[in-house]
C-alpha positions as CSV (number, residue, x, y, z in Angstrom):
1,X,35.4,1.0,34.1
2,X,35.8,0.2,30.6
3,X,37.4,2.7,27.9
4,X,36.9,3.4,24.1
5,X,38.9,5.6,21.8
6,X,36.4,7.2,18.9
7,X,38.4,8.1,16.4
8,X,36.9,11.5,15.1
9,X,37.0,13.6,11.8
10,X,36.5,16.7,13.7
11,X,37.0,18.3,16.7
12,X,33.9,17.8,18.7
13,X,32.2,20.9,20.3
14,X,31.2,20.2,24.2
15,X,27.4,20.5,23.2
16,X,28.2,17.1,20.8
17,X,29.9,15.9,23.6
18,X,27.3,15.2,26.1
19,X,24.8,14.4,23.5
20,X,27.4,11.3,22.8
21,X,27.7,10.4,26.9
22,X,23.8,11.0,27.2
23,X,23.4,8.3,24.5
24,X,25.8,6.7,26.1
25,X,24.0,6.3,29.2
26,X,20.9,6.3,28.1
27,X,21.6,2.9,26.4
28,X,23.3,1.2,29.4
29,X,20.5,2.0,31.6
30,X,17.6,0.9,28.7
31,X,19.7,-2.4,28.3
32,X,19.8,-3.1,32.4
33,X,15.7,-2.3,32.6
34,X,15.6,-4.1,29.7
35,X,16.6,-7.4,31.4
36,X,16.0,-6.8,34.8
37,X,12.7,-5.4,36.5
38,X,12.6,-2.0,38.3
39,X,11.4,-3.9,41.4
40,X,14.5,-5.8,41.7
41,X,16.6,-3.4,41.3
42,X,17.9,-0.8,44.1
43,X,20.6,1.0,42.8
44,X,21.7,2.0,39.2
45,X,24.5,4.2,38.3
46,X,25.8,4.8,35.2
47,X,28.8,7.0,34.7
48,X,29.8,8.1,31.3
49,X,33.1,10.4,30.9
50,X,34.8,11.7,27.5
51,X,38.6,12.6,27.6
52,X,40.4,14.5,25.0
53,X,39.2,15.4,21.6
54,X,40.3,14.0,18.4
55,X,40.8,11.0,19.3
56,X,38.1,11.5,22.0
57,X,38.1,8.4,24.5
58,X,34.7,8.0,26.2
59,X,35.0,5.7,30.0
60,X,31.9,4.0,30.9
61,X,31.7,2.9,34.3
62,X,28.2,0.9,35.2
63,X,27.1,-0.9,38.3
64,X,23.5,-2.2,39.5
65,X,22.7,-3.6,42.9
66,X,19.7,-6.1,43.1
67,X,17.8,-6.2,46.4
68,X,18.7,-10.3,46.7
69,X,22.4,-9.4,46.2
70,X,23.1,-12.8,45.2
71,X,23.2,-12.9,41.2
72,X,26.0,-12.3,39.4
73,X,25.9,-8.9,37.9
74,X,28.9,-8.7,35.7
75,X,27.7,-10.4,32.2
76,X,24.6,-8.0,32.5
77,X,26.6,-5.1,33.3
78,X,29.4,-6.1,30.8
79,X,26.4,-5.9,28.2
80,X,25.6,-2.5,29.4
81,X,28.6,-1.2,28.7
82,X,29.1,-2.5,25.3
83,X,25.6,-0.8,24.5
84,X,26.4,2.4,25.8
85,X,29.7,2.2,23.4
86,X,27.4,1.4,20.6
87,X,25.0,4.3,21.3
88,X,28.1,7.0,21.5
89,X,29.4,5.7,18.6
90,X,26.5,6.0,16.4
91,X,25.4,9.2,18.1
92,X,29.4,10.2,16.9
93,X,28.0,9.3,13.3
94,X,24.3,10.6,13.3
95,X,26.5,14.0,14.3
96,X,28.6,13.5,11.5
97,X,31.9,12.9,13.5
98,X,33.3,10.0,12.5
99,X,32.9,7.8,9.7
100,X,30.9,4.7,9.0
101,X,33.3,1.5,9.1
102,X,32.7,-1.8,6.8
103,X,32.3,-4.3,10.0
């Protein structure tokens, strides 16, 4: 399980929340279909949890199971994770609750 702090510029109601853990998962899920067919796949679970408020730290847990068992997993799922951050991060700004950094 991997964690990120979102630092906020408001409190976050509980409906803005979940629509920032449903983007969340969303995205990790997209980005493992997205490289690996249904077919192959037997198990997908995506957990996305948000912890405090201001600053609100989101945990994203994902794991797949293929049915061959035998491929390594982790760079995939490490990828996952990174675009379910970036989806509950710019969910956090198309809900105007943080602010746009200069990368």
């Amino acid at each position: 399980m991997m964690q990120m702090p979102l630092e906020l510029t408001r409190i976050p109601t509980d409906d803005e929340i979940e629509q920032m853990c449903l983007a969340a998962q969303e995205a990790a899920r997209n980005h493992l279909l997205s490289k690996v067919s249904l077919k192959r796949i037997t198990d997908i679970d995506v957990t996305v949890e948000a912890v405090g408020s201001k600053p609100l730290t989101l945990s994203v847990d994902v794991a797949v199971e293929l049915e061959s068992g035998e491929e390594d997993m982790d760079p995939l799922v490490d990828q996952a994770t990174e675009a379910a951050f970036e989806a509950a991060e710019g969910k956090a700004r198309e809900l105007n609750l943080c602010r746009d950094t200069a990368d």
